[in-house]
N, C-alpha and C positions, 0 to 999 in steps of 0.2 A: 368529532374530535378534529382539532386541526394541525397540522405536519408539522409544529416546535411540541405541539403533546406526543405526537407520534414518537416523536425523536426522544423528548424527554422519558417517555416510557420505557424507554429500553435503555438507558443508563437505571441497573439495578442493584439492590444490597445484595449482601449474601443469604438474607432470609427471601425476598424477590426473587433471588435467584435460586434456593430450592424450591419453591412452587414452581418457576416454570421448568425447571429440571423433572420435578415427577409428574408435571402434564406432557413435558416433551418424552419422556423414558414411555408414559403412557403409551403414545402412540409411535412408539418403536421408530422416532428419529433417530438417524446416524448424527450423534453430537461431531463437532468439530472444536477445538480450541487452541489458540493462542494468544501472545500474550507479545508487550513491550511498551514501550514510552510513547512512540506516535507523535513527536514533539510538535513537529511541521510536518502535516501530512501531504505525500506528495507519490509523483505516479510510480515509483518502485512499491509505496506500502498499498497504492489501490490497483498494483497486480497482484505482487504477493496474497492482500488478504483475498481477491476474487477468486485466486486459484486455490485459496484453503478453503475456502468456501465451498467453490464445485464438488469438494471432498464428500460432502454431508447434506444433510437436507438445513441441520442449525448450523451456526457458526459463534459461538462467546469468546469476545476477547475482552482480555483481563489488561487493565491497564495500570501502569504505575502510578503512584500517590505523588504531588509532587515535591514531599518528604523523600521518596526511595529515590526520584529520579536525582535530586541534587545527590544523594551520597552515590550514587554511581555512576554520575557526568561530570558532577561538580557545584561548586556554589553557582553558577554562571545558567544553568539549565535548570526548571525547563525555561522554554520560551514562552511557552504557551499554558496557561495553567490547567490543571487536572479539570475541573469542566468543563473549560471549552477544547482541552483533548478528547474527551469521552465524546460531547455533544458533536463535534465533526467526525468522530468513529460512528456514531449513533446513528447518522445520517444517512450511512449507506446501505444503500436497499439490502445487499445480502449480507450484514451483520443484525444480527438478533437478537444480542443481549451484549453490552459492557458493562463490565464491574471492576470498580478501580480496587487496588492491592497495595497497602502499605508495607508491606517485607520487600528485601530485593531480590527475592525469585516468587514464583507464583508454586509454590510448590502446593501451598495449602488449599492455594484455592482449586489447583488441579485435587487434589484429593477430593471437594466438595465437588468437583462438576461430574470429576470421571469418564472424560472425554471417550468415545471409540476411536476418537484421532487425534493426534496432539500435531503441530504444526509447527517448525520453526524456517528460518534461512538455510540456506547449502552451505552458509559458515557457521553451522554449524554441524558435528557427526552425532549421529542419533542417540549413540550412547551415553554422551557428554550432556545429553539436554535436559534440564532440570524436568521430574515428572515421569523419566525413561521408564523407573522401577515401577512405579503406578499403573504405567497402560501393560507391562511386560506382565502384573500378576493380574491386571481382568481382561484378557486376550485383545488388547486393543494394538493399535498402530501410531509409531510413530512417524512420519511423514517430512522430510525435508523440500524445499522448495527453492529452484533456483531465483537468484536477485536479479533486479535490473541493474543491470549495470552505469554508474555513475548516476546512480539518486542513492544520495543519504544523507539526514539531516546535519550531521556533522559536515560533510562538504558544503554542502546549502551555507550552514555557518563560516565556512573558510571561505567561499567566495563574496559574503555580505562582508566579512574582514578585509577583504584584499581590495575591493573596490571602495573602501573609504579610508584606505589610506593615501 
C-alpha cells in the first residue's frame, strides 16, 4: 500500500468508523476526539491536535462538511474543500481516523465514537462544550487545550485581505 492509500484509509464513514471503534474498544485504547473545520491547516492546529493526541493511544477528528462550515463562517468559507480538509488531517501521523459531520456540532457523532477524552480550545469552558453530557454519563473527560497564539484561520484570512488591498 502506498502513503495517499495510507491517508485515504483513514478518512472514514460512520459505519468504517464503528468497526475500527470496536477493534479499538477491543483492545482497550484510550480513545481521544475532537472536532472542527481545519480550513487552512496551520501550526496552532498541528500543536493543538499533537497535544490531544498525547492524551490517548487513538485520536478521531470529526470534521465539518462543507455544507456546515459555510452556515457557520459564511457563504465565503471553506477555502479549502471537505476532502482535501480531511486528506491533509489524514496525513498526520498521530491522527487515526477523520470523519467528516454534516450538523453544526458533532454532537452525534460524539455519541457514535464515545470518546474517554473529548478535546477542545481553552476558549472554550468544559461545560459549554458540545458532547460535555456524553463523556459526564460514561465516566470520561473532558480536556481543554491551550492555543497558539496568533494562528487562526480567520487571521490567516484577514492578513491575505489586507495585503491585497
Amino acid at each position: 500500500m502506498n502513503y495517499l492509500e495510507l491517508i485515504q484509509n483513514k478518512i472514514v464513514s460512520d459505519s468504517e468508523l464503528r468497526q475500527k471503534l470496536a477493534y479499538w474498544r477491543f483492545r482497550n485504547f484510550k480513545i481521544v476526539f475532537t472536532n472542527g473545520c481545519f480550513d487552512i491547516l496551520h501550526l496552532g492546529h498541528i500543536d493543538y491536535l499533537s497535544k490531544a493526541s498525547d492524551l490517548g493511544e487513538i485520536l478521531i477528528v470529526g470534521v465539518n462538511t462543507d455544507a456546515s462550515v459555510k452556515r457557520l463562517k459564511g457563504s465565503h468559507r471553506p477555502i479549502n474543500d471537505e476532502y482535501a480538509r480531511a486528506s491533509v488531517l489524514a496525513s498526520l501521523q498521530f491522527v487515526h481516523a477523520v470523519v467528516l459531520f454534516g450538523e453544526d456540532t458533532p454532537y452525534e457523532l460524539i455519541k457514535i465514537v464515545q470518546p474517554n477524552i473529548l478535546v477542545k480550545g481553552k476558549d472554550y469552558r468544559p461545560e459549554e462544550i458540545i458532547g460535555y453530557d456524553i463523556l459526564q454519563q460514561n465516566n470520561g473527560e473532558v480536556v481543554t487545550i491551550d492555543l497558539v497564539e496568533g494562528y487562526s484561520t480567520s487571521l490567516i484570512e484577514r492578513k491575505i485581505k489586507e495585503s491585497s488591498i
